[in-house]
N, C-alpha and C positions, 0 to 999 in steps of 0.2 A: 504493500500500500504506500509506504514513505518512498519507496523509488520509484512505483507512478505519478505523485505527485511533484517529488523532486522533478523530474521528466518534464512535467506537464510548468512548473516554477521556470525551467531550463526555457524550455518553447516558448513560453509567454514573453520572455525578455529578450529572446532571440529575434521575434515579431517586433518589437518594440525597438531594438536596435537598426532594423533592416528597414524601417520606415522614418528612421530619425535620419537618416542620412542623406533622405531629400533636401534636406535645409543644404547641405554640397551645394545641389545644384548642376553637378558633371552630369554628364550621360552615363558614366558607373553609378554612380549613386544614383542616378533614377529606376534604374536596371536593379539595383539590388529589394530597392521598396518595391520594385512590382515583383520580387517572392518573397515579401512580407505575410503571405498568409500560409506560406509554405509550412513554417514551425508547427500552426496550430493544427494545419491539417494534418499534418504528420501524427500528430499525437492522438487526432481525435479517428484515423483509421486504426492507427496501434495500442492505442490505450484506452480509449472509453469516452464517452458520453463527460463523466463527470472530470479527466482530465484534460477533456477536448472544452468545457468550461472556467477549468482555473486560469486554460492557459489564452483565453481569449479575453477574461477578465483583465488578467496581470497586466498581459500586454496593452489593453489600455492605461491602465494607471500609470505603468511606465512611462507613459507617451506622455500624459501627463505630467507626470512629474520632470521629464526630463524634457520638453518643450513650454509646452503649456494647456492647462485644462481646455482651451475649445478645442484644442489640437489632439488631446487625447479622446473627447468626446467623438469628434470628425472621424478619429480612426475607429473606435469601436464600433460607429454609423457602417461607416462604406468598405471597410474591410473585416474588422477583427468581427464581427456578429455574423457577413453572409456568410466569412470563411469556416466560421464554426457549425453555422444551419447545416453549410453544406456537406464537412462533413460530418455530420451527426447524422443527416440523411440516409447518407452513403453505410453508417452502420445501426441504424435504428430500424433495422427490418426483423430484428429480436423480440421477440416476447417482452423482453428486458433489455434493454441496454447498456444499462450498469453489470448485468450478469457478461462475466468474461468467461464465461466457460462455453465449450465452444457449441457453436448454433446446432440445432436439431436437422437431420440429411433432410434433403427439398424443401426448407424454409423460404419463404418466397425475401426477396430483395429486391432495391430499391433498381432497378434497370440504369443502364448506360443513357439511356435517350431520356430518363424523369430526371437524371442527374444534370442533364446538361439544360433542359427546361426551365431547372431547377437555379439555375446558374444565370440562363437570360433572366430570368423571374428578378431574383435575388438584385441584377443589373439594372433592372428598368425602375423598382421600389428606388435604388439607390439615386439614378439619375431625375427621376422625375421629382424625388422630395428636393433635390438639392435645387432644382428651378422651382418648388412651388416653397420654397425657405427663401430665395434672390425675388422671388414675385410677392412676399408681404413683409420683408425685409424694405424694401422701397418703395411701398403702396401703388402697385397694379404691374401689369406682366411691361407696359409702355414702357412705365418709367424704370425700370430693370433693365431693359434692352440698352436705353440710353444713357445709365449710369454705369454698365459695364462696357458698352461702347466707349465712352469717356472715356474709361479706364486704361484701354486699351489701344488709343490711337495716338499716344502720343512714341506709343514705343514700337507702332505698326511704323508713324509717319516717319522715325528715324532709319529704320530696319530700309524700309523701301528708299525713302531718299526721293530728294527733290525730280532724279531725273527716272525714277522708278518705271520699270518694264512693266508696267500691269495691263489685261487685255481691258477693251472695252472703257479707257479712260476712266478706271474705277480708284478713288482715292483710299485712304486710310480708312477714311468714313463707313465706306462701304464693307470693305474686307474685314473691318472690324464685326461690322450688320450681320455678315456672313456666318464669321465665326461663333456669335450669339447664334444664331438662327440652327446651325449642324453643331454645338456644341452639345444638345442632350445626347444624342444619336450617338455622338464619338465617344462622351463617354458611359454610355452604356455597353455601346460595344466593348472599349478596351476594360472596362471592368470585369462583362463577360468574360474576355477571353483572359484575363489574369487568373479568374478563376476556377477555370475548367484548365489550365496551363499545370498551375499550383496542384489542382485534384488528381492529374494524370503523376506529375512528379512525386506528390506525397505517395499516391501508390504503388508507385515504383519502390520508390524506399519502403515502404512496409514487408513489399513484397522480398524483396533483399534481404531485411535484417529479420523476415519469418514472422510478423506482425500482424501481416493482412488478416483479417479479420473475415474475409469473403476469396472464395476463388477468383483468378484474373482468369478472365474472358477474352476471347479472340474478339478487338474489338471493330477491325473492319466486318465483318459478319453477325456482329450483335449490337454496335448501335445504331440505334432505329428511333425514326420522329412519328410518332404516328400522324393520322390526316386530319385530324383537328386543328393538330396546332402546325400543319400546313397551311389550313383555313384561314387558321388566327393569323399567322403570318401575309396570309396575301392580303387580308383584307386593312392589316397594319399599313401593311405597306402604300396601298392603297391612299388610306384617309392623309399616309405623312404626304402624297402628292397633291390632294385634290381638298383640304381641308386647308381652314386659313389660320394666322397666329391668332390667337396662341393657344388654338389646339392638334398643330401639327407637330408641334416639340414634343408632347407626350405623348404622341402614339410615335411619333421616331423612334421615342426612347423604348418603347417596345419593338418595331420593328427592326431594328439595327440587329440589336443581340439575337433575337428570333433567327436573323437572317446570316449570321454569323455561325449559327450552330446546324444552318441547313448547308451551308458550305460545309464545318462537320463530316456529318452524312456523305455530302458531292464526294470528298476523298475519301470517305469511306468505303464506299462504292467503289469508286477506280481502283483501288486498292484492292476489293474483293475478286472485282470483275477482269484484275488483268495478271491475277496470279499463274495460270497456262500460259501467259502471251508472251513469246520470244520477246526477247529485250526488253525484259520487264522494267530492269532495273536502269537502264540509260529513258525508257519510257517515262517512270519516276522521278526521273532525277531533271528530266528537261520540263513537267510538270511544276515542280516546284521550284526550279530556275526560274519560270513563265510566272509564276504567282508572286514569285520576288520583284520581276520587274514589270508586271503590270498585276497587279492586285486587285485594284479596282474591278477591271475586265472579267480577270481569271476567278476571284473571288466571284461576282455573279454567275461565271457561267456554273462554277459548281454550286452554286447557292440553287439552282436553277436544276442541277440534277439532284441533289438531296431533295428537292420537293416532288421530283417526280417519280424518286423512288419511292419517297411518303405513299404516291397514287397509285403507281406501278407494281412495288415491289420488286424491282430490276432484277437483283441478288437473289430473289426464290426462282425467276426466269431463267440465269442461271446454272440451275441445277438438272442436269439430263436425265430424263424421262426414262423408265425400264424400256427397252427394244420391245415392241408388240408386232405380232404379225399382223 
């Protein structure tokens, strides 16, 4: 018991160090706070429920104490709490999950594809309270836009500079407007993908040091979106086009992460679907070349086949049929 919690003491302060060192400012230090949720998860697949909460706590207070209280409350909001929902998820498919003894055989579990649902979910909560906290923090969603606007254009107007290459003779003003306008979206997304990143990693380590707490699943062949929240996805996506401010920022902030985890899927599927196929691996590897230098692009178009393996079922397609006469 004293060296799960010790464990769980360790993790908590591990989080807490790895998100202090944004104040840096480098591109390492921003890279080390986005596996800030890393510690807890680790602890909360390999140790439990109750020390996948000491160490979510701790790690606030530390933040806390070693920044300052909003800074530690901010972290517990948008990190240190989904990262522990999440995994508490991932091992709350127990009768008990404080009971560490190991689960009953065909105990049903939390799936691959509610995990990552689970993850946009967790993102969009995050991003939408933090526009609906800047929308009564400056009395209405207007004047939000133009007080973060403000904010923002004196160090857009430096960046770009008097003789600035921008298309469509757009000034600071504008790019500023912009940046308000796909800021829920972005960070919903990158928050998603922080931590569904973080949940794969802590898994790995569990599985490593003999911790895992559930079997690893082959997971190009087992995660799966189901067609609801295909649904939900198009019809998100939808309203963030055809809906005006300021109700298209929070359905963005749904559909981004939504749309991120159906990209997911897309490689999931290519992954399943090209396991027989000569040059699998140069195949692979010019894939994820292409996503590196056009994301944008390459990110929809699998976003685009995770939704229609949702409909399809591609990967049970698939699968060859007994020879019948």
């Amino acid at each position: 018991m004293l060296n799960r919690f010790g464990i769980a003491i360790g993790a908590g302060l591990a989080s807490a160090l790895l998100f202090s060192v944004t104040a840096k400012g480098t591109a390492l230090a921003m890279l080390l706070a986005y596996l800030a949720p890393l510690p807890i998860m680790i602890v909360a697949l390999g140790w439990g429920l109750d020390a996948d909460a000491l160490a979510c706590v701790l790690a606030a207070v530390a933040v806390g104490v070693v920044i300052d209280p909003g800074s530690g409350l901010l972290f517990f909001l948008t990190v240190a709490l989904p990262s522990a929902a999440l995994g508490a998820l991932a091992i709350a498919t127990r009768a008990n999950p404080f009971d560490r003894s190991p689960p009953a055989p065909g105990a049903r579990r939390a799936s691959l594809g509610a995990l990552a649902v689970s993850a946009a979910g967790f993102a969009t909560v995050v991003s939408a309270g933090a526009l609906i906290v800047m929308i009564v923090m400056n009395g209405g969603y207007d004047k939000a836009v133009a007080a973060f606007r403000d904010m923002l254009e004196p160090t857009l107007a430096e960046a770009i500079g008097e003789s600035g290459d921008l298309p469509n003779e757009l000034g600071a003003a504008d790019v500023a407007r912009l940046i308000v306008k796909y800021a829920p979206a972005a960070i919903a997304a990158s928050t998603a993908l922080m931590l569904i990143i973080n949940l794969y990693l802590a898994a790995r380590v569990a599985q490593v040091s003999q911790r895992l707490a559930r079997p690893w699943t082959d997971i190009p062949t087992t995660f799966r979106l189901p067609l609801p929240v295909a649904i939900v996805a198009l019809l998100a996506a939808v309203g963030w086009l055809v809906l005006p401010e300021p109700y298209n920022p929070f359905v963005a902030a749904l559909a981004a992460p939504l749309a991120l985890m159906f990209a997911f899927q897309g490689l999931a599927v290519l992954h399943a679907l090209s396991r027989r196929a000569p040059g699998r691996t140069a195949l692979m590897f010019t894939l994820y070349f292409a996503l590196l230098l056009a994301p944008r692009w390459v990110g929809l178009a699998l976003a685009v086949i995770g939704l229609a393996e949702s409909a399809l079922s591609l990967r049970t397609r698939q699968t060859p049929k007994p020879f019948q006469n």
